[in-house]
TIROSE-257857 format. One line per field, with one value per residue (C-alpha): z, y, x; chain. Coordinates in steps of 0.2 Angstrom, whole numbers. Layout:
BEGIN
Z: [Z,...]
Y: [Y,...]
X: [X,...]
kollum: [A,...]
***
This chain:
BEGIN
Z: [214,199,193,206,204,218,232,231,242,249,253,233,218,201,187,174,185,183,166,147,145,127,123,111,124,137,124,118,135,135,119,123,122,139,145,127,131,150,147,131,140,160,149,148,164,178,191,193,212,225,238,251,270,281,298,300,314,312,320,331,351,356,368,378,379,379,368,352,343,327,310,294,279,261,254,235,238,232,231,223,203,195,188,169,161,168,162,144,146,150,134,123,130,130,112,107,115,111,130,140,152,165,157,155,174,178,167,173,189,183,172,176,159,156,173,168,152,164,173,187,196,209,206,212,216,214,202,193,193,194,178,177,178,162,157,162,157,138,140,147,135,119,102,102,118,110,93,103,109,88,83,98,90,72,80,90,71,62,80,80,59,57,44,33,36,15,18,25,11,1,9,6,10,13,22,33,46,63,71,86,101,96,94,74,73,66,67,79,92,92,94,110,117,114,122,141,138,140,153,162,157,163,180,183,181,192,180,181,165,164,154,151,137,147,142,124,121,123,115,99,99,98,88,73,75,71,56,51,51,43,31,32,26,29,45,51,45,56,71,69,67,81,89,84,90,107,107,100,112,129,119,119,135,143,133,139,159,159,157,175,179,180,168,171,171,155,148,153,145,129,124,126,118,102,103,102,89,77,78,77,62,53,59,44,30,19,14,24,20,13,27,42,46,56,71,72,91,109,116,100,88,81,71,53,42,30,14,7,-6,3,0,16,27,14,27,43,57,65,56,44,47,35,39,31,29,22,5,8,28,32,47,52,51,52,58,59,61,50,54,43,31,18,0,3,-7,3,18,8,14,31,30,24,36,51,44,40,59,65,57,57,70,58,47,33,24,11,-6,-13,-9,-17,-16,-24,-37,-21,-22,-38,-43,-28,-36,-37,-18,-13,-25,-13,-15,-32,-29,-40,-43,-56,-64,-75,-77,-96,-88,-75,-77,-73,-56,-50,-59,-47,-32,-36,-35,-15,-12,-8,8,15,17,31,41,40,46,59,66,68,74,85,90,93,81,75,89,98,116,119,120,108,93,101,109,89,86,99,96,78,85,99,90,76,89,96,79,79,94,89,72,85,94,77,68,85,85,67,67,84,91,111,124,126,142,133,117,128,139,123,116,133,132,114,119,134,121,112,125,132,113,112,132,124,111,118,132,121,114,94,86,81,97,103,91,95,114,110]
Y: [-1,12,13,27,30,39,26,7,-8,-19,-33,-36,-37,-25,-32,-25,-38,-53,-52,-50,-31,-35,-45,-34,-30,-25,-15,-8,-3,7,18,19,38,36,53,59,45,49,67,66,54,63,76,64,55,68,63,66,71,62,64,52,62,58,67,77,73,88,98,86,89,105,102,118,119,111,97,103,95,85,93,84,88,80,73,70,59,41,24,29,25,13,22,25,17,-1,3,8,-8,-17,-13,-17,-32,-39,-37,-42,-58,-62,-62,-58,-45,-59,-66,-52,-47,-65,-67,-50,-57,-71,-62,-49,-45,-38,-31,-19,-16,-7,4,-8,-7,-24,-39,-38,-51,-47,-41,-26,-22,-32,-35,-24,-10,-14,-10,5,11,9,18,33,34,34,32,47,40,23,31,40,24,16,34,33,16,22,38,23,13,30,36,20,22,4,14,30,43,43,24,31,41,24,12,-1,1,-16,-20,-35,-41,-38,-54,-50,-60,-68,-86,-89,-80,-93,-87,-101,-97,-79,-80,-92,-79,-67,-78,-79,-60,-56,-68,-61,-42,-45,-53,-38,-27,-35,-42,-59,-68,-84,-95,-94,-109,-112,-131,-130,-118,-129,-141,-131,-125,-142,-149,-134,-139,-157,-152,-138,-155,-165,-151,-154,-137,-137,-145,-131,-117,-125,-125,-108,-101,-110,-100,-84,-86,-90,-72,-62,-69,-67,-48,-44,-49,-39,-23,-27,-30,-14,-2,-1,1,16,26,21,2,3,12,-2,-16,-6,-8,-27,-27,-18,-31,-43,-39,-36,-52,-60,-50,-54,-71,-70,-63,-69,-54,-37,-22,-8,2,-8,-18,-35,-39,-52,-53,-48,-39,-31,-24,-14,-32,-31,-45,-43,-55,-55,-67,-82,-98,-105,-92,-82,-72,-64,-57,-39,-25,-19,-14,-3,-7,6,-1,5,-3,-8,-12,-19,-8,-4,15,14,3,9,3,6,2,-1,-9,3,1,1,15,24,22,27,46,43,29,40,56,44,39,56,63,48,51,70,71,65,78,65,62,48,54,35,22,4,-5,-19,-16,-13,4,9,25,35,47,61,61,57,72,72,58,45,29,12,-3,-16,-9,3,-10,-2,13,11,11,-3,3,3,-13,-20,-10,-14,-34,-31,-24,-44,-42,-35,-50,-61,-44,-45,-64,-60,-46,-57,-74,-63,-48,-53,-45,-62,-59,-44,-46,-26,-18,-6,1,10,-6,-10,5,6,-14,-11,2,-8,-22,-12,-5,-22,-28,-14,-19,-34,-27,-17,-32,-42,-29,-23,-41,-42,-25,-29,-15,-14,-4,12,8,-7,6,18,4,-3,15,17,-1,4,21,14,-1,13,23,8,2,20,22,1,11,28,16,2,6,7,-9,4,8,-10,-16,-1,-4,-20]
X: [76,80,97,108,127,128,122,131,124,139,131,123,131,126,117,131,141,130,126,136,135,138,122,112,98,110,119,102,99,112,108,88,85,77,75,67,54,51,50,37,26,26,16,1,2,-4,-9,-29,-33,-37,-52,-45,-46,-29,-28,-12,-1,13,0,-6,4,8,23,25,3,-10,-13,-21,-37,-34,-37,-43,-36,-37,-21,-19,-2,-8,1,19,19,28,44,40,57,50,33,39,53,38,28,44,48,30,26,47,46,28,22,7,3,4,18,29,29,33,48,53,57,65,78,90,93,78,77,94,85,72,85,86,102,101,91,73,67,47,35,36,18,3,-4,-17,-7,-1,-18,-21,-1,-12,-24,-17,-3,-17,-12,-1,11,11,17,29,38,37,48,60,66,65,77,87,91,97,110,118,118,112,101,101,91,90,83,68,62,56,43,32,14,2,-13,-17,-30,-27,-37,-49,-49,-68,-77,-82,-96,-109,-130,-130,-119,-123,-141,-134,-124,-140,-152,-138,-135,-155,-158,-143,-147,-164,-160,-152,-165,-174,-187,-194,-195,-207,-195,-175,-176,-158,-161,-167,-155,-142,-149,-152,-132,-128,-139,-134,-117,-121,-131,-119,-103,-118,-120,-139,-144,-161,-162,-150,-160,-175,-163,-159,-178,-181,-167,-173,-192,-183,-173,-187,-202,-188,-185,-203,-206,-191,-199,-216,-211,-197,-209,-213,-192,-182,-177,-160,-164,-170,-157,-147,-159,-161,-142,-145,-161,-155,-138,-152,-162,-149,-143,-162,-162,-146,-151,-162,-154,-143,-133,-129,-142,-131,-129,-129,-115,-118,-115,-100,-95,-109,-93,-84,-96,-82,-77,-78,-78,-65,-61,-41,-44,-36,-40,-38,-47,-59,-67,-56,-65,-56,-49,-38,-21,-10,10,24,43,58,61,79,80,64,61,43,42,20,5,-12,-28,-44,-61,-75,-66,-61,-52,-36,-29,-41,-30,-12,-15,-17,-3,10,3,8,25,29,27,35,49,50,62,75,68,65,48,43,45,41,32,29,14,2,-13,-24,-17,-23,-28,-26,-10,-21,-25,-5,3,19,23,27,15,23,15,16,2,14,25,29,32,46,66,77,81,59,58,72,66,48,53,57,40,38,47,34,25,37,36,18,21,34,22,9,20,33,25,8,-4,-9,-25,-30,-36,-37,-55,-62,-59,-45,-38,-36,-26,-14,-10,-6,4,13,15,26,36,41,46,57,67,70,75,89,92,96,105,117,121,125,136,146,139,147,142,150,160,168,173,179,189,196,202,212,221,224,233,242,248,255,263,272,277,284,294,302,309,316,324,332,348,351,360,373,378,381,392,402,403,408]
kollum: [A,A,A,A,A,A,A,A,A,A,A,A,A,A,A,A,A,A,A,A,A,A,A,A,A,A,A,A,A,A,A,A,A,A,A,A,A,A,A,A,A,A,A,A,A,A,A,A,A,A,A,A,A,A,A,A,A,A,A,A,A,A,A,A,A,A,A,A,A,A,A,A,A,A,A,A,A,A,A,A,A,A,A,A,A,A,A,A,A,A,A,A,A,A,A,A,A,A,A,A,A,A,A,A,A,A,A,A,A,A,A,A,A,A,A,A,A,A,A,A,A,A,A,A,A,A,A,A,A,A,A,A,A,A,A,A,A,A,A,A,A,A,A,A,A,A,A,A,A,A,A,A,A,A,A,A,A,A,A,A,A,A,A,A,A,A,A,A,A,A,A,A,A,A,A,A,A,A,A,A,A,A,A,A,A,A,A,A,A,A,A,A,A,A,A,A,A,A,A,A,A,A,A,A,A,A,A,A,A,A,A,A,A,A,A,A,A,A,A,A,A,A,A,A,A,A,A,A,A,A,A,A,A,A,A,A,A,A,A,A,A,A,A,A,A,A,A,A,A,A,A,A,A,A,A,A,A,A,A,A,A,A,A,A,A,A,A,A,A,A,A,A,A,A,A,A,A,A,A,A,A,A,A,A,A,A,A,A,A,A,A,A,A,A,A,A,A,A,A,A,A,A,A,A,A,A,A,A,A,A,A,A,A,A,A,A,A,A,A,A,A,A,A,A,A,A,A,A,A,A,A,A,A,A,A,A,A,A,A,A,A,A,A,A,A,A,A,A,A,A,A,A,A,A,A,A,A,A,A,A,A,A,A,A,A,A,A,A,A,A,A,A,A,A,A,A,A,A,A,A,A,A,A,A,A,A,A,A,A,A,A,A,A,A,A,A,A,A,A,A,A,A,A,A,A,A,A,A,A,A,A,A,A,A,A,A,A,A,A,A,A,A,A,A,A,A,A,A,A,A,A,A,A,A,A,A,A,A,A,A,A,A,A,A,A,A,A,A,A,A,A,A,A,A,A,A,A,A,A,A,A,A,A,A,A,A,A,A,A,A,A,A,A,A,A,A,A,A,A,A,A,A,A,A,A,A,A,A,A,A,A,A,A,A,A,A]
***
């Protein structure tokens, strides 16, 4: 039940009365520009029509006449939506406390907290949602209603002056990789997964293939895992050959039998037979041909393969990601994600272009921004703004060479992002399931940036300010009625 202040249940309790209105998220809650949210994002949320046929009963019985016959009329009402405070609460809360689409519903129920956090007025004892709604909530706001909800919290920091709008003209620009949601991609397992995906493509075209190789190719996964731990080179490179044939001779015989299909079956084969080949042609190759960038996952070909320079983990499969902060405050002001692995002083314009409209409605735009030796030699394409880096280290004052020295705290946000807020693996589809969980994983940070920092300034809700001011000024009016009515010492002594 949304929150109403005009209807009150007797027999239920309010959640301001069950819970500590001055926990941060409660208090938070309270100073949510809600209405700005609900109103920028009802814009993108029409509803598309509907072609269900319901029979109208108002016209049904005539009963002064004869009975009427019934009319058929199309109705566009559908199921009611979900109100969009608990879907946008729902986004928030899932990427601040590091939950699940699953999860989030669940815990939902489970807490009142976040249930007045939501608008909720009584405790509901139910889901929210299912699930999958959450699912398509995404993909209907788009990158640009996801963006929405990361500046409504950057607007949120600067109303309850937790940060200066001046703060926001300096950031720190650094790149990371956003993890997909996909198996290591060795020559083994992928020519596996091509091999199932061909039998299974196939069998649903209707074609009858001789042999599936489903035993060997078991087989052969396992034995190239054992020579791969062995590190038996040779013996591998064997096992993957063998692999291969097996793809390319199920491939040839799929082109060869789907000639007598439809034109739309073998539509559908071809995308699987091109997936295929690729991979039996990568297979074989020890380097990418300039050009044509392999195939690293059957479901995600937008992964790239990305190398950071890290010991540990030389090679990351997913994209990059460019995150802006303020240099002072550490608040995230910009994620974005870029596909096909570009330089990353490439990406510095396009950074900065979505920080400035993020933050335009506190009519603030970057004028600096620090940044490591990946950013090198992009000043000419940036001209608004003033790019430092350690590679003029000559060249700066005292004051950049001690702000430059907190271009490092950029790093445990990056950590936090990915440990807190989920960007560690993304499970969305698509290249634009990339972008807007960069986007949504920023905005979660963000809030638990407010939670941290309202808790830290003793920030109360605004009924317990306004509560606190009246004891105040009845404290005062009773201090001044005890001194009007008690008599002077003076007077006393004279009496007496």
């Amino acid at each position: 039940m949304a929150e109403c202040m005009h209807s009150e249940d007797f027999f239920r309790l309010r959640l301001e009365h069950m819970i500590d209105v001055r926990h941060p998220l409660a208090v938070l809650a309270q100073r949510m520009p809600w209405q700005r949210l609900e109103h920028a994002i009802a814009q993108r949320l029409a509803r598309a029509p509907r072609s269900q046929a319901v029979e109208a009963l108002d016209d049904a019985i005539d009963l002064f006449g004869e009975q009427r016959a019934r009319t058929r009329r199309t109705s566009r009402a559908g199921r009611p939506r979900v109100p969009l405070r608990i879907m946008i609460s729902l986004l928030y809360l899932k990427h601040a406390f590091n939950e699940s689409d699953e999860g989030v519903v669940q815990r939902w129920r489970d807490t009142p907290r976040w249930q007045y956090f939501s608008g909720c007025a009584y405790y509901e004892d139910r889901l929210p949602c299912d699930a999958t709604t959450l699912v398509k909530f995404r993909q209907w706001l788009g990158e640009e209603g996801v963006e929405e909800l990361l500046a409504q919290t950057i607007n949120v920091a600067v109303e309850l002056e937790l940060i200066e709008p001046q703060a926001l003209e300096h950031l720190v620009v650094d790149s990371t990789v956003q993890h997909k949601a996909i198996a290591h991609p060795s020559d083994s397992r992928l020519l596996e997964v091509a091999r199932v995906k061909l039998v299974a493509a196939a069998k649903n075209a209707g074609v009858q293939l001789k042999q599936t190789f489903a035993k060997e190719g078991q087989r052969l996964r396992r034995k190239a895992a054992g020579y791969a731990h062995a590190r038996q080179f040779k013996r591998l490179r064997r096992t993957i050959e063998r692999q291969a044939t097996i793809v390319g001779r199920l491939a040839r015989e799929i082109e060869r039998k789907a000639t007598a299909l439809t034109q739309a079956a073998r539509e559908a084969l071809g995308e699987s037979l091109a997936k295929a080949q690729q991979i039996m042609a990568q297979s074989r190759q020890r380097k990418a041909n300039a050009g044509h960038p392999k195939l690293y996952a059957w479901h995600a070909p937008e992964v790239d393969c990305i190398s950071k320079g890290k010991a540990r983990s030389p090679y990351e499969f997913g994209v990059k990601v460019g995150v802006a902060s303020t240099l002072q405050h550490n608040l995230v002001v910009g994620a974005r994600a870029f596909h096909g692995n570009p330089y990353d002083g490439h990406t510095l314009w396009a950074q900065l272009e979505q920080a400035t409209i993020l933050m335009q409605d506190n009519a603030v735009a970057p004028t600096e921004v620090y940044v490591d030796l990946g950013y090198r030699g992009v000043e000419a394409d940036n001209p608004q703004v003033r790019i430092v880096h350690r590679g003029r280290w000559r060249c700066l004052s005292r004051s950049d060479r001690r702000r430059l020295k907190r271009r490092q705290a950029i790093e445990p946000i990056i950590g936090h992002l990915k440990a807190d807020c989920r960007m560690d693996r993304c499970h969305l589809k698509g290249e634009r399931g990339d972008r807007l969980h960069a986007v949504l994983c920023a905005a979660g940070y963000n809030i638990r940036w407010l939670l941290r920092m309202i808790a830290k300034r003793g920030i109360g809700p605004l009924v317990a300010v306004l509560l606190r001011l009246l004891l105040r000024l009845l404290q005062t009016i009773e201090q001044a009625k005890r001194a009007l009515t008690t008599p002077m010492p003076g007077t006393l002594r004279a009496v007496g």
